[in-house]
N, C-alpha and C positions, 0 to 999 in steps of 0.2 A: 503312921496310921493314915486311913484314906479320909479325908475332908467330908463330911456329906455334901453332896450335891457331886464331890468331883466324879471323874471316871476311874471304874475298877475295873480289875478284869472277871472273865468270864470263865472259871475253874476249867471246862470242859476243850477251851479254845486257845488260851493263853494270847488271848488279845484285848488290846484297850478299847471300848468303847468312845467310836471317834463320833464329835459332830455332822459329819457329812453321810457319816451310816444313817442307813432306814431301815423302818422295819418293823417288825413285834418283838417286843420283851422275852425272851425264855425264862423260867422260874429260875433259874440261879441267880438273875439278874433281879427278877423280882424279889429273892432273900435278900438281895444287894439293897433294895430300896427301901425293907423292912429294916435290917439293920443301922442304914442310914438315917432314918426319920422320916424317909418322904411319904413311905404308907408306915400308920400307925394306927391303934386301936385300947378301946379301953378294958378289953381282956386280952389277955395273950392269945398269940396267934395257933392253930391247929396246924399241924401238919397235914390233913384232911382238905384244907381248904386249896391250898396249892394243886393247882392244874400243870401241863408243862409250859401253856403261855398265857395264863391266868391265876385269876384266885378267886375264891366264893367270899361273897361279904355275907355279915349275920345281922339278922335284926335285932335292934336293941329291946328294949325293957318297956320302951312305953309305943304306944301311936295314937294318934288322931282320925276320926274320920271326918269327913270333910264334905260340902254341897256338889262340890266340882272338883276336876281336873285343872292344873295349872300352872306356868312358869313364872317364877317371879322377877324376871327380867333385869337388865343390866344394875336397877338400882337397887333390886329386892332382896330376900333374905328367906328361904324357906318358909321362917317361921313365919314372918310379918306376913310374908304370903295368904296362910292360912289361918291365920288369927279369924277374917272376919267371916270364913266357909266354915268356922268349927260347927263341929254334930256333938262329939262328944271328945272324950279321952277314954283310952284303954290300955291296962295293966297288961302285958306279955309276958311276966315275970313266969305263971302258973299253965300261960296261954290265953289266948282270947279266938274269937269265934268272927269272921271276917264274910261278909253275904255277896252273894253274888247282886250286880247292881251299883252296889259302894265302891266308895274310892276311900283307900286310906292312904295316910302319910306316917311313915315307920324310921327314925333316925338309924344311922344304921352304927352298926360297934366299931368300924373302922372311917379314917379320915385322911386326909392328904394334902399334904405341904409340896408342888412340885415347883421345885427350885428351876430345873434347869431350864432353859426356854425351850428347847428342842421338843419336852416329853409334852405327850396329851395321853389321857387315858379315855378308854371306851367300853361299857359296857351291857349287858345284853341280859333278858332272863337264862338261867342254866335252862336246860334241855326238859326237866322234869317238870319245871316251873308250864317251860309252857303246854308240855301235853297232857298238863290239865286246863288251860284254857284261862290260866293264871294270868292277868296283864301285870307287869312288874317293869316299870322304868325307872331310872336310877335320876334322882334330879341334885344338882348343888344350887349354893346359891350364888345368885347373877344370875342364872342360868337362862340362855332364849334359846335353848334345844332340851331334847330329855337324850338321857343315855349318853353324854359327850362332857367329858371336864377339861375345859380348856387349861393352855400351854398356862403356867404361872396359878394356874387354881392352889389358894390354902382355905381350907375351912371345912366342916363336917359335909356327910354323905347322907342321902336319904333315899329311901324308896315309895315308889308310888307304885301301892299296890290295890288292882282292881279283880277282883274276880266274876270272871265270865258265868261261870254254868253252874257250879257246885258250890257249897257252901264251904270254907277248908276252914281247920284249926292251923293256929300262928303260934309260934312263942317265941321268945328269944334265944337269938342263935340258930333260928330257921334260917337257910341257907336259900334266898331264891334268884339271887343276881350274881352276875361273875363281873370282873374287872380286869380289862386287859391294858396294855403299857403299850404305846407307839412312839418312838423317834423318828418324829418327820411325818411323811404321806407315804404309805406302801406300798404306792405304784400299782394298785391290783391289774389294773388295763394288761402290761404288758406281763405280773407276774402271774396272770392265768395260763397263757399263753407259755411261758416258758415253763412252767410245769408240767406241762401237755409235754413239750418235748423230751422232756428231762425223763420224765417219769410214765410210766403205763397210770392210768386215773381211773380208767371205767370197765367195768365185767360185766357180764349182759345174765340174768337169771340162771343160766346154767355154769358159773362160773369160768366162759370164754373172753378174753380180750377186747374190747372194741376201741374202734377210733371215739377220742374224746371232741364232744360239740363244741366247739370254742368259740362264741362270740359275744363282748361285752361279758367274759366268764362261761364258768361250764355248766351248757344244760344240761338239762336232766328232764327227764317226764313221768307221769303216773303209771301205776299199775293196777288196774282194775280186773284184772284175769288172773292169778294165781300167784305161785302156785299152790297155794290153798284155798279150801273153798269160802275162808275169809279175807276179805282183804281190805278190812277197813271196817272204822266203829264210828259209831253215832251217838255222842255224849245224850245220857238222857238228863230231861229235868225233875224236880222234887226229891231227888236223892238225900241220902243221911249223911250227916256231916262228915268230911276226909280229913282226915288227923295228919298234917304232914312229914310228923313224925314216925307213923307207921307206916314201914315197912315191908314189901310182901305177904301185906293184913287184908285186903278187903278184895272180893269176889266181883270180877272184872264186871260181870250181867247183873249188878246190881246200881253199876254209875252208865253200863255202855249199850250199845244195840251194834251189833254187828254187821256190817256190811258186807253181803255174798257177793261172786265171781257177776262181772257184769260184764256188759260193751259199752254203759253209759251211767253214771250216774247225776242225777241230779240235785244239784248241792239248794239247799233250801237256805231263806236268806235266815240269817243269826243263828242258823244253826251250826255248830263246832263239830269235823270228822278229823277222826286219825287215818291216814293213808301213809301209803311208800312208794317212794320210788322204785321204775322196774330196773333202773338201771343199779348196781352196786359200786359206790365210791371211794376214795383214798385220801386222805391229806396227808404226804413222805413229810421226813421230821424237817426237813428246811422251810415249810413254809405250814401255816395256818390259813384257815379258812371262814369266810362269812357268805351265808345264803341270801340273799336280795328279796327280802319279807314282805313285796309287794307290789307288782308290775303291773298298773294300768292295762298295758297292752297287752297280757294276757288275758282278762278278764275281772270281773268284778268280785275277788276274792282276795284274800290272803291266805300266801303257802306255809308261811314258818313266823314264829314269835322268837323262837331261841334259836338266833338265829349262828352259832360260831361253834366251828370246828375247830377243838385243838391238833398238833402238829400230833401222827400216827393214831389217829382217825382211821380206820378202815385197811389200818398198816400192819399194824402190832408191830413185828420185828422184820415186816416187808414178805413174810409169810401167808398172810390173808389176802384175801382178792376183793378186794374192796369190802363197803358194808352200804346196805341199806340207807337213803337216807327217808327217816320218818317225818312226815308231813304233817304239820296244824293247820285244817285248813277251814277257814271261813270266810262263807261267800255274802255277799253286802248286796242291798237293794230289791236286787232280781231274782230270780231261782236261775242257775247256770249251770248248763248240762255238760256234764265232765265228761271229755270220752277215754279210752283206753289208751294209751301212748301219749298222750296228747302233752307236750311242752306245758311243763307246770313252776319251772324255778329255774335259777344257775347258783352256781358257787363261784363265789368272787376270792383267786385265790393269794394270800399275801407274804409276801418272804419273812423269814424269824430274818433275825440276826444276827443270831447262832443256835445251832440245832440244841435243842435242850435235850438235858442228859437222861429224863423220863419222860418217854411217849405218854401218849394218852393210853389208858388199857392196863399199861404197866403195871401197876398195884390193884386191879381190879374194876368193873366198869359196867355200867347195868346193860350197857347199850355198845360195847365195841362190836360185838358179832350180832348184831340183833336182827330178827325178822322184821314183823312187823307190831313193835316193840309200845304196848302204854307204860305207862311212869313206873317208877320203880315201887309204887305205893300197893301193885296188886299183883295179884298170884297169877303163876306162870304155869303149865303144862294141866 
């Protein structure tokens, strides 16, 4: 029987898991680490949760709300952290109601002992989290970054969760952050680069070919011209509460305002748009992807909160020609006029370390083929 901590193989590859490999985790390896102890939780695990090189964590049963945002640094401990910013305590058991404004602090059901020195985990809001305007960073404790669990981390998982615009309902077992597995550094520099080559990556609106932009990762830019005559929403405020557990419930023109065919828009400061990219993108199952959530040198905005592509992203079965990629975007300080094409993000792209045995899409997906796609919480056509 295999040691936890030691190396196992990988069902799909018949190879061992060496030290000197890099990379991201595929879910086989990630069952690998469930059945080992390194991830574990205080309910059994969903088959649901499992991504092909992640997995969703759930919020636990109780949280905090708190005065502030904050890390409790090398010597601290989540909790002691927030002992002296308490606001309140709140029941998630039936749900509790979360405002935009507030920061809360949510334990989460699952926790991690990683033995090996090699592994670090990282994780990001899911997709839906963010295009509603959800802020969700993953903190442990020690921690002097958010969303990072260092190499040798054992001890509980928490979220810190802010919401931007809308009021949402929470409860336990709401799914808003994903957790991914690295061996080592993924080298994104050069594995963007060699993806380009390997693989076709970008298709242009009319689903033709193009040479992919590769520098520091793959750009990409906006689409403000079609090809419908919407192309983008504009979160409104004083909306009725969003239940994050319903699904395909709530009438899009009652949380959004719609943004027509333009040459420019002008992005207003704190206010939250959904936008796409004109270009259509891929992540083939060797490698996974992370968007760069926020580039000075673009301008005074942020593109993306969730910010990670799993491996057959915009693939399916290498059938699809790419997919859209959906933008969060809010712009800080200034009012900053967006124009039409204009370089808005890249994708930083990172090698698995073996191709997992289920793409993204595989079992179904709100967002594999999507247009220009809000959260899976509202109705479509």
């Amino acid at each position: 029987m295999t040691q936890p901590g030691s190396p196992r193989l990988f069902p799909e590859s018949g190879r061992e898991l060496r030290s000197a490999d890099r990379g991201v985790l595929p879910l086989e390896h990630i069952q690998e680490l469930i059945a080992d102890g390194v991830l574990h939780a205080e309910q059994p695990f969903e088959e649901s949760q499992l991504q092909p090189a992640s997995i969703d964590l759930r919020l636990g049963t109780t949280a905090i709300q708190v005065r502030a945002s904050f890390l409790p640094g090398p010597e601290g401990t989540v909790e002691d952290a927030a002992a002296p910013l308490l606001i309140q305590r709140l029941d998630l058991s039936e749900g509790a109601i979360f405002q935009p404004g507030s920061v809360y602090i949510v334990p989460l059901m699952e926790s991690l002992t990683l033995r090996s020195p090699e592994l670090l985990a990282k994780a990001n809001p899911k997709s839906t989290t963010g295009r509603l305007d959800v802020f969700a960073r993953l903190i442990t404790d020690h921690a002097e970054r958010f969303d990072v669990v260092a190499r040798g981390y054992r001890g509980p998982l928490y979220a810190e969760i802010a919401p931007k615009t809308f009021t949402v309902r929470v409860r336990a077992g709401t799914k808003l952050n994903q957790l991914r597995f690295l061996q080592s550094h993924a080298g994104e520099q050069h594995a963007s680069r060699k993806a380009s080559r390997d693989q076709q990556l970008v298709w242009d609106e009319a689903g033709q070919p193009v040479a992919a932009m590769v520098d520091e990762g793959l750009w990409f830019s906006v689409d403000l011209k079609g090809p419908d005559e919407v192309v983008g929403w504009r979160a409104r405020r004083n909306t009725p509460v969003l239940d994050l557990e319903k699904i395909g419930y709530y009438d899009p023109y009652d949380f959004w305002e719609p943004v027509r065919r333009t040459d420019q828009l002008i992005l207003q400061p704190d206010e939250f748009y959904i936008l796409g990219s004109r270009e259509r993108v891929r992540v083939p199952p060797a490698y996974a992807a992370e968007m760069v959530p926020y580039d000075q040198a673009m301008g005074e905005f942020r593109v993306h909160y969730a910010g990670f592509f799993d491996p057959g992203f915009g693939y399916g079965g290498g059938e699809i020609r790419g997919t859209r990629a959906v933008l969060e975007v809010r712009s800080y300080e200034v009012p900053y006029a967006l124009k039409h094409g204009q370089r808005i993000g890249r994708l930083m792209y990172q090698p698995m370390l073996a191709e997992p045995g289920r793409l993204y899409g595989a079992t179904g997906s709100s967002y594999q083929d999507q247009g220009l796609g809000l959260s899976k919480h509202f109705r479509r056509g």
